[in-house]
C-alpha positions in Angstrom: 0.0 0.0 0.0 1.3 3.6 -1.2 1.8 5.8 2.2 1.3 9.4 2.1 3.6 11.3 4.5 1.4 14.5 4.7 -2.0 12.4 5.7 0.1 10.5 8.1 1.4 13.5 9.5 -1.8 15.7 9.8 -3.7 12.1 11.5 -0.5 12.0 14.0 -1.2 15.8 14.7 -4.9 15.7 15.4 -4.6 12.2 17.2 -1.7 14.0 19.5 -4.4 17.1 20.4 -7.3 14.5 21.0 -4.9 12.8 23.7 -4.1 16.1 25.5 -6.6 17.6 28.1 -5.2 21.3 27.2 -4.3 22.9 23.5 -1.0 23.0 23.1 1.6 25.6 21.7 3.1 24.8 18.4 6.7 24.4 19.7 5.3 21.5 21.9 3.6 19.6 19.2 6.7 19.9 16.5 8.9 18.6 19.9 6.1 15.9 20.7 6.1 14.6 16.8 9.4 14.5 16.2 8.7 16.7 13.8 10.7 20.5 12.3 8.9 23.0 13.7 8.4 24.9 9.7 6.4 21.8 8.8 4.4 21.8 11.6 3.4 25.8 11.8 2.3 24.8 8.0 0.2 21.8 8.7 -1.5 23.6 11.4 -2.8 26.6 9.0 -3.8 24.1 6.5 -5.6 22.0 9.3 -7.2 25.3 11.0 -8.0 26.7 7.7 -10.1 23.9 7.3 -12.4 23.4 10.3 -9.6 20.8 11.9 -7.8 22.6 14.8 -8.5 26.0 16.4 -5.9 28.2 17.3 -6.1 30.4 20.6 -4.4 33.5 19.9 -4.4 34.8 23.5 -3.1 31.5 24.9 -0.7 31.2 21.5 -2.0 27.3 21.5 -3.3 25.0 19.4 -6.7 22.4 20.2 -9.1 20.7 18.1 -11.6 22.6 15.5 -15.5 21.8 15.4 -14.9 20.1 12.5 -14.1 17.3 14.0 -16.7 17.4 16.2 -18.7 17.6 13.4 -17.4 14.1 12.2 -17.6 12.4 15.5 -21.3 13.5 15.6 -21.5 11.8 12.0 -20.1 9.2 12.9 -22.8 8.9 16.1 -25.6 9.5 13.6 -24.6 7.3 10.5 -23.8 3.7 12.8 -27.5 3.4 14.3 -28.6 5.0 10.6 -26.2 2.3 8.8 -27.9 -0.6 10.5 -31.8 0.9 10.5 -31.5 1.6 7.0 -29.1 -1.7 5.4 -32.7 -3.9 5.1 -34.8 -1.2 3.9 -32.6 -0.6 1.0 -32.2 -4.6 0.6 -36.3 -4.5 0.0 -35.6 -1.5 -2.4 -32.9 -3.4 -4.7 -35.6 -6.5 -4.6 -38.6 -4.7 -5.6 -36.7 -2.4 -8.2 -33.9 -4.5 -9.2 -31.7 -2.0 -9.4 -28.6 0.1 -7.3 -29.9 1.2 -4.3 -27.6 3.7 -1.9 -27.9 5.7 1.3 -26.2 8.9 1.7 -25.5 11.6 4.4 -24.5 15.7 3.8 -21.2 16.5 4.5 -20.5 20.4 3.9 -21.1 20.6 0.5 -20.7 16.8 -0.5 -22.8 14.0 -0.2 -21.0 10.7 1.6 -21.9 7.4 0.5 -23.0 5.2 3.8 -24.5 2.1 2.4 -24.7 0.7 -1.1 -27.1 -2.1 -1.8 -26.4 -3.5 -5.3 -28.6 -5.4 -7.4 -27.1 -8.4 -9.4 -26.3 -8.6 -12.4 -25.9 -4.4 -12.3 -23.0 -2.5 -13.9 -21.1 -1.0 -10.4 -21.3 2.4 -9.9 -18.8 4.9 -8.4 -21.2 5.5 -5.3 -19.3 3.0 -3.5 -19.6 3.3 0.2 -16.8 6.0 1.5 -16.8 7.8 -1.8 -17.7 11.4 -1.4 -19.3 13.4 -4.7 -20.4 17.2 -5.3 -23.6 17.3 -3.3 -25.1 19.8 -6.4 -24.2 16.9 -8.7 -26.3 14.0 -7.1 -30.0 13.2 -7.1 -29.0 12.0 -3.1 -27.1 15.8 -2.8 -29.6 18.0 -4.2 -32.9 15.9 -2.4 -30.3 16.5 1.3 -29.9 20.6 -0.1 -33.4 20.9 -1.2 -34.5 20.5 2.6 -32.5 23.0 4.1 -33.5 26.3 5.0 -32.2 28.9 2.8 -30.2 30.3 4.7 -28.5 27.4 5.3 -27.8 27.1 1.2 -26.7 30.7 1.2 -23.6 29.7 3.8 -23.1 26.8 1.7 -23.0 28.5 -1.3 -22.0 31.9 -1.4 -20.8 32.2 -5.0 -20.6 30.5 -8.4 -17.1 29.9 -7.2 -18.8 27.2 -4.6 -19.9 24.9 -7.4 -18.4 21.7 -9.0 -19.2 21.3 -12.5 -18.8 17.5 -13.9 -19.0 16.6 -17.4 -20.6 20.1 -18.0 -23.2 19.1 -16.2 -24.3 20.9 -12.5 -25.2 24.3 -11.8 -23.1 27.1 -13.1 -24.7 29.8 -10.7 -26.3 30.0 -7.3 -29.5 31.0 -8.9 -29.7 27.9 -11.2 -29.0 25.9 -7.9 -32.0 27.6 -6.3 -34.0 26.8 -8.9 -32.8 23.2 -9.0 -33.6 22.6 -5.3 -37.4 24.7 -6.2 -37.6 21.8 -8.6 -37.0 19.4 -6.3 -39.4 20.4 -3.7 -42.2 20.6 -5.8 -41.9 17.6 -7.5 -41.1 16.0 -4.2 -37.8 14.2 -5.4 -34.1 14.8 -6.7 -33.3 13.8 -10.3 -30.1 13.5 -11.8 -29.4 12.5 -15.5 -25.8 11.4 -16.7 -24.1 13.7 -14.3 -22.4 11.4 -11.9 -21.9 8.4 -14.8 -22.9 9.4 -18.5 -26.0 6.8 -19.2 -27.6 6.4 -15.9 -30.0 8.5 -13.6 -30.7 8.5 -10.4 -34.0 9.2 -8.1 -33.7 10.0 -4.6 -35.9 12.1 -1.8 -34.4 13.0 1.4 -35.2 11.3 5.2 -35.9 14.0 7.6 -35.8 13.5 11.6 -38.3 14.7 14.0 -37.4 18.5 13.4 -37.6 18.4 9.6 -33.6 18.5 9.4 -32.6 15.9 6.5 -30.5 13.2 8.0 -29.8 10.8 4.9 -31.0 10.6 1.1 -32.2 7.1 -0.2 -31.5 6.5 -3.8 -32.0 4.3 -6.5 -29.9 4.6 -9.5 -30.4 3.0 -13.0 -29.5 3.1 -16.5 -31.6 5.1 -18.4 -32.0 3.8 -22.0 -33.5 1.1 -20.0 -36.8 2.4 -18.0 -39.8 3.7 -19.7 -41.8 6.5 -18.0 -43.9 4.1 -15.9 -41.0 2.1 -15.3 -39.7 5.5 -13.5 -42.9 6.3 -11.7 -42.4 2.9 -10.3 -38.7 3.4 -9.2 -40.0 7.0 -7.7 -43.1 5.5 -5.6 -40.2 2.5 -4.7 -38.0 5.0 -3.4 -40.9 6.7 -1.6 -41.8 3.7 0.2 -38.5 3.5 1.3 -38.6 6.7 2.8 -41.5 6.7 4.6 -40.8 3.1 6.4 -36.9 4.5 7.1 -39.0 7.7 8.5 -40.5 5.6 11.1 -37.9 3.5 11.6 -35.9 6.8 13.0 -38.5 8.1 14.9 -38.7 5.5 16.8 -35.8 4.5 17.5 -35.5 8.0 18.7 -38.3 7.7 20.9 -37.6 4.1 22.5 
């Protein structure tokens, strides 16, 4: 297996502040890592610029940023979601046939938690771990589309926010707006040879007990292959889905 200093670096960094009960100056962590003490005033910007580590200017010390808060409380939500949610998308890979996936916001991707495939199915690059452009997926835009707005407006500030793949996605925040209008009115995310040229993808969003969307179920399917009622039956599928992993959440919430 290839190693990558830098990752292996920055991991030993954040592991080091998560042992210590106090933040730390910078001249203590380079001595603690073994590490120069150039390298390590650079790998803490980087790591604080994004979210990682927060620095303390009146203290001059260095402790760990919400972000990774943020991915422990993932982490909390997705393992009780995970195993709620694996034999609901089983059914939905039964009764469609097709790809059937499970995925959570992160910022402004979408991260894959559960992939149910269907046999006999071309594989898709919505593996489980692989993070996309949350504008680019039916699963992103069904998450985005039940936000509050101003919630999108952090998330997007400027056309300079968006991914564009195989000239497909939004090219401006307005377009995105109007995307995510789409969605809620028709009441689920579509996405049409974005992610993989030939296939599309359905998906609607699973909210918790305040409305805030926790997960996207998906189905995903070539689309030289489904007729209009064929979709309308993948959509009503998917719906289904939804609505059993709705109650499954809310009560295991409540019990």
């Amino acid at each position: 297996m290839a190693e990558s200093p830098a990752v292996d670096h920055a991991l030993a960094l954040l592991t080091l502040l998560a042992r210590e009960p106090e933040p730390l100056p910078a001249s203590a962590i380079a001595r603690m890592l073994g590490r120069p003490r150039s390298s390590t005033y650079r790998l803490l910007t980087v790591l604080a610029d994004r979210g990682f580590v927060s620095y303390l200017p009146e203290q001059h010390r260095y402790g760990l940023g919400v972000a990774v808060f943020e991915l422990g409380a993932a982490y909390q939500r997705q393992a009780p979601l995970a195993r709620i949610a694996r034999p609901v998308l089983d059914r939905l890979v039964d009764e469609t046939h097709q790809h059937a996936h499970l995925a959570v916001l992160h910022g402004r991707d979408v991260y894959y938690v559960i992939e149910a495939r269907a046999r006999g199915r071309q594989s898709l690059v919505t593996d489980v771990g692989v993070r996309l452009p949350a504008t680019l997926t039916a699963s992103g835009l069904a998450l985005l589309a039940a936000l509050p707005a101003a919630q999108i407006r952090a998330l997007f500030p400027s056309a300079d926010s968006l991914v564009r793949r195989n000239g497909g996605g939004p090219a401006r925040v307005s377009e995105l707006r109007r995307l995510l209008t789409d969605v809620r009115i028709r009441g689920y995310a579509q996405e049409d040879d974005t992610v993989t040229e030939g296939f599309s993808s359905v998906a609607r969003a699973v909210c918790d007990h305040n409305g805030h969307p926790v997960a996207a179920v998906t189905v995903t399917y070539a689309g030289r292959d489904l007729d209009d009622a064929a979709h309308a039956d993948i959509v009503d599928a998917v719906s289904r889905a939804v609505e059993v992993l709705t109650r499954r959440l809310h009560g295991a919430r409540s019990s």
